[in-house]
TILUMTOR-433567 format. One record per residue (C-alpha): residue number from 1; residue in one letter; x, z, y. Coordinates in nm, 2 decimals. Layout:
N
+-----+----+--------+--------+--------+
:   i : aa :      x :      z :      y :
+-----+----+--------+--------+--------+
: NUM :  A :      X :      Z :      Y :
...
+-----+----+--------+--------+--------+
This chain:
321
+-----+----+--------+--------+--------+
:   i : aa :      x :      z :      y :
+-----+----+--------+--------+--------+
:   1 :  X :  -0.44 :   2.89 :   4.09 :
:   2 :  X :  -0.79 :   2.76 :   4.06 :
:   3 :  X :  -0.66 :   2.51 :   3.81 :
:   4 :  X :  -0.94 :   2.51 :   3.61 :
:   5 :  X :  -1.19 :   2.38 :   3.88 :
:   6 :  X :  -0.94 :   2.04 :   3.91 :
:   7 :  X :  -1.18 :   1.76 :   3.81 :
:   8 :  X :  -1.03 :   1.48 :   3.59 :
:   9 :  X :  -0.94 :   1.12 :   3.72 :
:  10 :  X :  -1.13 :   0.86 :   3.64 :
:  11 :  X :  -0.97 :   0.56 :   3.45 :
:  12 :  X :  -0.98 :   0.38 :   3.77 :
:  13 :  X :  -0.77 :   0.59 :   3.95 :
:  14 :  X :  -0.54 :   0.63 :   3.68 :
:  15 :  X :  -0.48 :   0.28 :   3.63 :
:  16 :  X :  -0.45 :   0.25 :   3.99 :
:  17 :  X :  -0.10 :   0.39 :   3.99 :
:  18 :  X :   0.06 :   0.16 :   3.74 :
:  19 :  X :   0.20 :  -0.14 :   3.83 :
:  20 :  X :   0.03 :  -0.45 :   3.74 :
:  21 :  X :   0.32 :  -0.58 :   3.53 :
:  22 :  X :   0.31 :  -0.29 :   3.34 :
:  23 :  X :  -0.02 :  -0.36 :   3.24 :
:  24 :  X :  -0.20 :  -0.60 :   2.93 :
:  25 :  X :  -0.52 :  -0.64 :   2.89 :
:  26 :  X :  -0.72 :  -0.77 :   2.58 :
:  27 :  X :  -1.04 :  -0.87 :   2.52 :
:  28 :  X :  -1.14 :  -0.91 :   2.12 :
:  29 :  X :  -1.49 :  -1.08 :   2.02 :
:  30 :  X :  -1.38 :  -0.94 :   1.68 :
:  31 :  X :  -1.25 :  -0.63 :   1.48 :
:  32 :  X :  -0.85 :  -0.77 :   1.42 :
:  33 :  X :  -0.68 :  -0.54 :   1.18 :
:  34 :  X :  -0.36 :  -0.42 :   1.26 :
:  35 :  X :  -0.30 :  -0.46 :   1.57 :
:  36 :  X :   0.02 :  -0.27 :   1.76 :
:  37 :  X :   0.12 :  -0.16 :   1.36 :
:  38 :  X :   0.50 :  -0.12 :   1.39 :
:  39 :  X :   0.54 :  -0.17 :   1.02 :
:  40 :  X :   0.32 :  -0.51 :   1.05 :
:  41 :  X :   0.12 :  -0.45 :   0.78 :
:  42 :  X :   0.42 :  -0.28 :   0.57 :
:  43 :  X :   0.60 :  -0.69 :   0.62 :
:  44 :  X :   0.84 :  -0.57 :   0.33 :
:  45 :  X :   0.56 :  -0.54 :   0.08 :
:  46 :  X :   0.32 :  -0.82 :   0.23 :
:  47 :  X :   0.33 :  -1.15 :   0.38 :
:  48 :  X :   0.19 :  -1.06 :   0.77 :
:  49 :  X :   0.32 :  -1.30 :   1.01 :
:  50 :  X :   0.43 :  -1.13 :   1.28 :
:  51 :  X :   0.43 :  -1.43 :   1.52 :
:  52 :  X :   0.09 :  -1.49 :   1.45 :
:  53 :  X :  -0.12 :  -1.52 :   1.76 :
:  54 :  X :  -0.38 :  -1.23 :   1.79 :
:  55 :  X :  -0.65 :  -1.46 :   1.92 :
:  56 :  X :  -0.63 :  -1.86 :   1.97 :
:  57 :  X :  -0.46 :  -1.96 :   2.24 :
:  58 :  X :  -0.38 :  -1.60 :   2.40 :
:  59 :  X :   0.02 :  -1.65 :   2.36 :
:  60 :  X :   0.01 :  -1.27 :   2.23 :
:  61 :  X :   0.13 :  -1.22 :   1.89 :
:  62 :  X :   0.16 :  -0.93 :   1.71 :
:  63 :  X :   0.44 :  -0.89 :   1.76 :
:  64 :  X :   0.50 :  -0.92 :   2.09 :
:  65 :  X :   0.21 :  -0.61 :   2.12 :
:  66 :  X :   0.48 :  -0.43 :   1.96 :
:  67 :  X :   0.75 :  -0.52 :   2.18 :
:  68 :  X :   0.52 :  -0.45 :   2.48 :
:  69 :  X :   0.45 :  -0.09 :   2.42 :
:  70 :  X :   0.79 :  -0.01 :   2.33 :
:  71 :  X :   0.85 :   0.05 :   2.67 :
:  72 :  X :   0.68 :   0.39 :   2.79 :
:  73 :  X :   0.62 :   0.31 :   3.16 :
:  74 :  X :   0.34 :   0.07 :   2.96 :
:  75 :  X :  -0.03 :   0.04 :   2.93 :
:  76 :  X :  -0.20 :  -0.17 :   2.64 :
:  77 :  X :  -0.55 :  -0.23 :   2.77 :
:  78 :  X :  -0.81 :  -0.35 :   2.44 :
:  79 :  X :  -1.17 :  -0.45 :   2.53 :
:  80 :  X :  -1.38 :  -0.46 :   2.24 :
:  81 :  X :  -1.38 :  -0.33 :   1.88 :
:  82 :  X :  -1.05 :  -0.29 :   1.61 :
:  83 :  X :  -0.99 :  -0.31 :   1.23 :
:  84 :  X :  -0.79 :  -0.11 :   0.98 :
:  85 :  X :  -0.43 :   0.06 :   1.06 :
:  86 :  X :  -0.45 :   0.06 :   1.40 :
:  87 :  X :  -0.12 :   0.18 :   1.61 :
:  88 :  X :   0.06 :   0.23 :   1.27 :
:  89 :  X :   0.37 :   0.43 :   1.28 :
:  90 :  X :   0.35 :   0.39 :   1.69 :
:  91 :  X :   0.66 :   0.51 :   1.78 :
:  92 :  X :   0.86 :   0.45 :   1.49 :
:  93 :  X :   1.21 :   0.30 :   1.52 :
:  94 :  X :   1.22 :   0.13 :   1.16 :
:  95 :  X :   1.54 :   0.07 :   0.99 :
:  96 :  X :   1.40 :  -0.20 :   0.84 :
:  97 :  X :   1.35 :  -0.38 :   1.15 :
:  98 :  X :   1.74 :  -0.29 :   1.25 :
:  99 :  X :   1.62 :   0.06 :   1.45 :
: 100 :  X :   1.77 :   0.37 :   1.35 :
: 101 :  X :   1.47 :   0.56 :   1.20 :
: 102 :  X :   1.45 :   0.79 :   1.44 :
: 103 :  X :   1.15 :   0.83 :   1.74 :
: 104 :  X :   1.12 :   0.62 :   2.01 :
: 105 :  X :   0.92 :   0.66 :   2.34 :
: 106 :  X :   0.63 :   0.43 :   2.42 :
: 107 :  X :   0.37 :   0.38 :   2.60 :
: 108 :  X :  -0.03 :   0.40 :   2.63 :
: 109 :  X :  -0.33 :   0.22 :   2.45 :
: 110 :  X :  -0.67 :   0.25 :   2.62 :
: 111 :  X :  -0.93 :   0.10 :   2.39 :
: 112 :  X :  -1.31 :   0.05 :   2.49 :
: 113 :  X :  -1.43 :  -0.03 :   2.11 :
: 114 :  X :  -1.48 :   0.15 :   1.84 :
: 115 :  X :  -1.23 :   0.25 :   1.62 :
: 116 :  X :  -1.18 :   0.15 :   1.17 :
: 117 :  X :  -0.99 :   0.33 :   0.95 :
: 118 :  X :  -0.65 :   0.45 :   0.93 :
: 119 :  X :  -0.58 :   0.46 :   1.30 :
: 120 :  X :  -0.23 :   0.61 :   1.36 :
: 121 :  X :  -0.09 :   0.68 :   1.02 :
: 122 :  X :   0.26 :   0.77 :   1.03 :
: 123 :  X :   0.21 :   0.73 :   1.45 :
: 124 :  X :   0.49 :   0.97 :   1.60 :
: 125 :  X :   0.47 :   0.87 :   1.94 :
: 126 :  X :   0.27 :   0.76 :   2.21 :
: 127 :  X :  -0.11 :   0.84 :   2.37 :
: 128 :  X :  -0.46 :   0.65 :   2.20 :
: 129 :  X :  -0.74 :   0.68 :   2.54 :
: 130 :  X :  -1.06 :   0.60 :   2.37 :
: 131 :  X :  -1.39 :   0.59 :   2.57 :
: 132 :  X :  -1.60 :   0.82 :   2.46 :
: 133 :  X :  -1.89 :   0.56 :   2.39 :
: 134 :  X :  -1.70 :   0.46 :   2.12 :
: 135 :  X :  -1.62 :   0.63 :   1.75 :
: 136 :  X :  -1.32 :   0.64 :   1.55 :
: 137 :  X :  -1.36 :   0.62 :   1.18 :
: 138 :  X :  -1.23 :   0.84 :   0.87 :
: 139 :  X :  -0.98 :   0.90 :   0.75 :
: 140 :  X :  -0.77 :   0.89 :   1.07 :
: 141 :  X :  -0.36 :   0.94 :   1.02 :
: 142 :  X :  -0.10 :   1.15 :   1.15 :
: 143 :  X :  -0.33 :   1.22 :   1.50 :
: 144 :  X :  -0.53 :   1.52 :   1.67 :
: 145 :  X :  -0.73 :   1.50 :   1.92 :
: 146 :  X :  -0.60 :   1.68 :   2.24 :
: 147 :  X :  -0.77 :   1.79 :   2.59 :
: 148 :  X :  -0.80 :   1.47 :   2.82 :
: 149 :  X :  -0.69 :   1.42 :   3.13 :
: 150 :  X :  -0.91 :   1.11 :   3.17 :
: 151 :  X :  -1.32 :   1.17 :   3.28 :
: 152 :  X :  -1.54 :   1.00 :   2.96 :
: 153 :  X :  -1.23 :   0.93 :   2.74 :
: 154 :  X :  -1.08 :   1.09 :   2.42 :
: 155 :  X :  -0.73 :   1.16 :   2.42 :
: 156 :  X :  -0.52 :   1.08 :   2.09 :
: 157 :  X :  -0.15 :   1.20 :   1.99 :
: 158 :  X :   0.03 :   1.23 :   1.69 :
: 159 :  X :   0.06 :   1.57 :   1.55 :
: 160 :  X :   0.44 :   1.58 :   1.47 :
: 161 :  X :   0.45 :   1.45 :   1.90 :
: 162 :  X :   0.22 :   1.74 :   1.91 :
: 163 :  X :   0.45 :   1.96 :   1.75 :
: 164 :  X :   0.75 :   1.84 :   1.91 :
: 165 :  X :   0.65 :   1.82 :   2.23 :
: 166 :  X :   0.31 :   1.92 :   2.33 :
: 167 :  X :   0.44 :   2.24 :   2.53 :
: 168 :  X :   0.66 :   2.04 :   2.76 :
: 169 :  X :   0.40 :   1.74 :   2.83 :
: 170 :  X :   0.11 :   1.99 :   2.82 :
: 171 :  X :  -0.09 :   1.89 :   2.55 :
: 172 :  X :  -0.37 :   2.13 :   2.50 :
: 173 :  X :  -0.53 :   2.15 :   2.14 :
: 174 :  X :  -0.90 :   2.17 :   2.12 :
: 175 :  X :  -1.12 :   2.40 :   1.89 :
: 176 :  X :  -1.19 :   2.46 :   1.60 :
: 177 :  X :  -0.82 :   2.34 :   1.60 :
: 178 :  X :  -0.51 :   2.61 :   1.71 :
: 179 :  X :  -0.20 :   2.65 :   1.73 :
: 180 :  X :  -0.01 :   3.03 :   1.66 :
: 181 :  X :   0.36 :   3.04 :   1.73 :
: 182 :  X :   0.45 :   2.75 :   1.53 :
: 183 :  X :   0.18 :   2.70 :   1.30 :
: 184 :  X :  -0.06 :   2.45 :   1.36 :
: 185 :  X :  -0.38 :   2.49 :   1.20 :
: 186 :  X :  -0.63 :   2.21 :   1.22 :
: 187 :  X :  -0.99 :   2.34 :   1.09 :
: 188 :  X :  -1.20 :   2.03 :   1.25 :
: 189 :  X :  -1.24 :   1.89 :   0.89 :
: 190 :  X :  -1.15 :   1.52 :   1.00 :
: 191 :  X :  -1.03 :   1.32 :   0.69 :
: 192 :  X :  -0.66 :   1.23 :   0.80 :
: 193 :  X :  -0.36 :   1.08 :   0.64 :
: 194 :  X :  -0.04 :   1.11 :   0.60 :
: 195 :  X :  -0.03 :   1.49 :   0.76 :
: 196 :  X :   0.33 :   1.55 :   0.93 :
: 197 :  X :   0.49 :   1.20 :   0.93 :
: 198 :  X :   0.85 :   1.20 :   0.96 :
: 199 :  X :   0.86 :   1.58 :   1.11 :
: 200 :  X :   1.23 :   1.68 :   1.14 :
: 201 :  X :   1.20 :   2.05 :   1.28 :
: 202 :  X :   1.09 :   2.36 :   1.10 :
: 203 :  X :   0.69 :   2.35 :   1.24 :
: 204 :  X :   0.46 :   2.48 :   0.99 :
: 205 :  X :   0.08 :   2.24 :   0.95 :
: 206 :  X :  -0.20 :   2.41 :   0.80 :
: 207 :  X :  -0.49 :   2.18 :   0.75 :
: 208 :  X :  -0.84 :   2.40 :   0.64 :
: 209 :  X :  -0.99 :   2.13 :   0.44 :
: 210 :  X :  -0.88 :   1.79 :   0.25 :
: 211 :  X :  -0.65 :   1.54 :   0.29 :
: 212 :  X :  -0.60 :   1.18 :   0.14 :
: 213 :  X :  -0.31 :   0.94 :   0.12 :
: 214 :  X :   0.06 :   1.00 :   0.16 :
: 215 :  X :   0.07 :   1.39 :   0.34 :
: 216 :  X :   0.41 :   1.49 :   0.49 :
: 217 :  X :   0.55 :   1.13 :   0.46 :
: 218 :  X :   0.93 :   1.07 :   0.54 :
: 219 :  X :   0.93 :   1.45 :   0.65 :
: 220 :  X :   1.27 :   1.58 :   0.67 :
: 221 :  X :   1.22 :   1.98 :   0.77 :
: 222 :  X :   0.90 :   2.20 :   0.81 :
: 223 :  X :   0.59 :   2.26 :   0.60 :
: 224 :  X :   0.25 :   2.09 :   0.55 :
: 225 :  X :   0.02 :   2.35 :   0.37 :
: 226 :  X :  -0.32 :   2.20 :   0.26 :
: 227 :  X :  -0.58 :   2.43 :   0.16 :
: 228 :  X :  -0.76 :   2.20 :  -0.01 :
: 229 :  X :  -0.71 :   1.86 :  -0.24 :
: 230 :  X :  -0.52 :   1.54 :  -0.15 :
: 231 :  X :  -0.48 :   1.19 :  -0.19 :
: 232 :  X :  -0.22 :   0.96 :  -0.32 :
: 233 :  X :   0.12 :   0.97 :  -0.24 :
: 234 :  X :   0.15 :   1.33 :  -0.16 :
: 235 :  X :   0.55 :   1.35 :   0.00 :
: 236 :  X :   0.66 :   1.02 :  -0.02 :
: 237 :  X :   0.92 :   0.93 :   0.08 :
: 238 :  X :   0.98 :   1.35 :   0.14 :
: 239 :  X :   1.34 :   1.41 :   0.29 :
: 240 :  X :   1.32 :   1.78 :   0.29 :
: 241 :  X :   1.09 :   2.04 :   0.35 :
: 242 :  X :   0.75 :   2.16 :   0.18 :
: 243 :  X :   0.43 :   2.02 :   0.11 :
: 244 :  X :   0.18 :   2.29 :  -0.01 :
: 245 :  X :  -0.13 :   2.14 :  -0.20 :
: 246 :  X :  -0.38 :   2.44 :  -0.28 :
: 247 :  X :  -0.58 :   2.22 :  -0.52 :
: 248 :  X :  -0.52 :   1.90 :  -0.69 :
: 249 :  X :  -0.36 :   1.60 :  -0.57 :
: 250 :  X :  -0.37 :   1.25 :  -0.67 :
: 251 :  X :  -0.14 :   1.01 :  -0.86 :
: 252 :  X :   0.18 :   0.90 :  -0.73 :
: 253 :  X :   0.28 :   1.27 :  -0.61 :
: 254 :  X :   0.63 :   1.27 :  -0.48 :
: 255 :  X :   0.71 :   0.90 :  -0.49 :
: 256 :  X :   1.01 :   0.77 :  -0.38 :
: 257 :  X :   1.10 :   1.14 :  -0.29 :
: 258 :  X :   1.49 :   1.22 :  -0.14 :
: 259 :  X :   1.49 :   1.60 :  -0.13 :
: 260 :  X :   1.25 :   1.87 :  -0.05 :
: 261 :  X :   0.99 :   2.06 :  -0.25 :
: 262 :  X :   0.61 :   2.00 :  -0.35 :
: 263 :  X :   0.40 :   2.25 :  -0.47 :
: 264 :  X :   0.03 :   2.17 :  -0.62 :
: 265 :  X :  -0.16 :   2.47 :  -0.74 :
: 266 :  X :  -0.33 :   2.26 :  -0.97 :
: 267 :  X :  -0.34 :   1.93 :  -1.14 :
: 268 :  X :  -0.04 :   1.74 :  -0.97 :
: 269 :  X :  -0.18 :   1.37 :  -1.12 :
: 270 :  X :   0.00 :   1.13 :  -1.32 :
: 271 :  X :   0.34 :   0.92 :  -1.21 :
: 272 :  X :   0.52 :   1.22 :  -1.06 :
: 273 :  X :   0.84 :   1.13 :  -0.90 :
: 274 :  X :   0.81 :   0.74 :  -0.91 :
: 275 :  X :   1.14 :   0.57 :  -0.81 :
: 276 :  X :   1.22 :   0.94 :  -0.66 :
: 277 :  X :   1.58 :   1.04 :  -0.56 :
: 278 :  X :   1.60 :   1.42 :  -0.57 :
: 279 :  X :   1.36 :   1.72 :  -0.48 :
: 280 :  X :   1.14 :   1.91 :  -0.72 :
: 281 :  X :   0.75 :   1.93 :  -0.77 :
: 282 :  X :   0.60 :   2.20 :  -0.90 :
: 283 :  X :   0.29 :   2.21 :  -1.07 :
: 284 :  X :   0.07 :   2.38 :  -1.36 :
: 285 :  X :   0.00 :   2.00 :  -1.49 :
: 286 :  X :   0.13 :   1.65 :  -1.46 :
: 287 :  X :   0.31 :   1.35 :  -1.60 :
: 288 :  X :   0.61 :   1.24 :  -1.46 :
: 289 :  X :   0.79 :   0.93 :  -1.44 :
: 290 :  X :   1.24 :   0.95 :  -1.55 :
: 291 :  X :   1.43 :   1.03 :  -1.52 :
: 292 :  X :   1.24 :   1.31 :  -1.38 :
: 293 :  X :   1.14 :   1.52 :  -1.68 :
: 294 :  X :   0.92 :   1.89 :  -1.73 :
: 295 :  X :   1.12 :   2.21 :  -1.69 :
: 296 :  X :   1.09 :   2.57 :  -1.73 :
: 297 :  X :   1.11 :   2.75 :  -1.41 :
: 298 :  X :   1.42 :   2.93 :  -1.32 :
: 299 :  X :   1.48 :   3.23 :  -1.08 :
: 300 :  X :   1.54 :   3.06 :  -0.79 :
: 301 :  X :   1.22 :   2.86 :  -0.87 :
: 302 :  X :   1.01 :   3.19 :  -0.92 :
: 303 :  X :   1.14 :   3.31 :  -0.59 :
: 304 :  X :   1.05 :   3.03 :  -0.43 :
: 305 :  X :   0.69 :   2.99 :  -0.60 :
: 306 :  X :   0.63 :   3.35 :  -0.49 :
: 307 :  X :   0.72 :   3.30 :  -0.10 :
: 308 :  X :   0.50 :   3.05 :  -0.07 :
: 309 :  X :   0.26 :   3.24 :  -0.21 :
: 310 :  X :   0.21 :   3.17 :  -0.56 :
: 311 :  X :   0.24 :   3.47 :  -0.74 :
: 312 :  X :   0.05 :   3.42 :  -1.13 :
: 313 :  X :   0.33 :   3.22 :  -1.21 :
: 314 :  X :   0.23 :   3.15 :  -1.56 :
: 315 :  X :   0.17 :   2.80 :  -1.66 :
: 316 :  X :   0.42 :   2.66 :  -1.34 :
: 317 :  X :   0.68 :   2.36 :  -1.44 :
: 318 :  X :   0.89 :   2.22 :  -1.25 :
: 319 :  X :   0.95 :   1.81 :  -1.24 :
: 320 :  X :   1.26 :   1.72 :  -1.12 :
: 321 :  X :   1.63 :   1.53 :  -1.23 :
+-----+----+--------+--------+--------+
């Protein structure tokens, strides 16, 4: 009762109640780019050193960041300003790191700095604090902002934790932004990417507005509905499920794809399907790579066209195997 008049703790007192070792604290004098990214910097495709110290002589790599916040009961503490792809895929147990591709548990950033781009994309786990003298840069990734339980801070999850979870650690969304039954609808117009990162239960995401790169990412069930246009990469990596693009989307649609079905009202770009799997895309217009090829639609593609709300079927293909 009353629980409305509760005031919030202060990051003092919150801090007060974790154990010192549980706690690391960084100080930057510059932006580092980034940092506590569980894919480091997508290593398979680059050269990051993971070993690399963070700053001279701090005996903190990046790695070790990574290892750190792996274990929930932890508290990442960054003074001072970060770069690009911050907290990438937090919470991600990457098979190509030995894990089993599922979610992990870990623990908490607090960040008194501004924010660059890409913070969180793919993040499935895990809570961003960031004082709210600070901003956080477009397009964000796979995060919404949620009511904080901190005074003067901004509280940061990822929506498929959101999802997931939200109900039983008593996340509470914040307006424009809703949630009916299991539809999230997210109106506040932030640029974000990768919309619905590895979601694996049937949640529905509505997102009023644009998106850009890589929406509903390593998704395995549910539905990402954009009512608007989006970026590269729409589903890849898609293991099952939908991705709804009410407009146009950009090139690259569906790459790498295992199963599931996009649908772009409009233009659907060019290189559908690259190195896909399985799956379909469906589209008015298009050009996709083999050995997916351009087909009529059949009846069980008109059926589901029409309960997904497509229903001037003329001029649909279908691009799969």
């Amino acid at each position: 009762m009353f629980s409305f008049l509760k005031s919030k703790k202060t990051i003092e007192n919150y801090l007060k109640n974790i154990k010192s070792d549980n706690i690391l604290t960084i100080k930057l004098s510059e932006p580092l780019n980034c940092l506590l990214d569980f894919t480091y910097n997508f290593k398979w495709q680059s050269n990051f050193d993971e070993d690399h110290e963070i700053t001279p002589n701090s005996n903190i790599s990046y790695k070790k960041l990574v290892e750190f916040i792996k274990n929930p009961k932890n508290v990442i503490i960054i003074e001072g300003n970060v770069g690009k792809r911050f907290c990438s895929s937090l919470g991600a147990d990457l098979k190509y790191f030995g894990g089993t591709g599922d979610t992990i548990n870990v623990g908490t950033v607090i960040i008194n700095g501004d924010i660059d781009t890409r913070c969180g994309i793919s993040m499935v786990s895990g809570v961003i604090y960031q004082s709210k003298k600070y901003k956080i840069k477009e397009p964000v990734g796979n995060i919404i902002e949620i009511e904080s339980d901190i005074k003067d801070y901004k509280k940061f999850v990822s929506i498929t934790d959101f999802l997931k979870n939200g109900n039983a650690k008593g996340y509470k969304i914040l307006k424009p932004n809703k949630i009916i039954s299991e539809n999230l609808i997210i109106s506040d117009k932030i640029l974000r990417d990768t919309v619905g990162a590895r979601l694996d239960e049937d949640y529905i995401i509505t997102v009023e507005g644009n998106v850009d790169l890589s929406t509903g990412i390593l998704m395995k069930k549910g539905k990402v509905i954009v009512n608007g246009d989006a970026g590269k990469n729409t589903g890849a990596v898609l293991r099952g499920g939908t991705v709804i693009v009410n407009g146009k989307t950009a090139d690259f649609t569906g790459s790498d794809m295992k199963d599931g079905n996009i649908i772009i009202r409009e233009d659907a770009g060019k290189y559908l399907a690259a190195k896909a799997k399985n799956g379909h895309i469906y589209s008015k217009t298009g050009s996709s790579i083999p050995p997916f090829k351009k087909y009529p639609l059949n009846e069980f593609d008109k059926k589901l066209l029409k309960s997904n709300g497509i229903n001037n079927l003329k001029d649909y293909w279908k691009f799969s195997k």
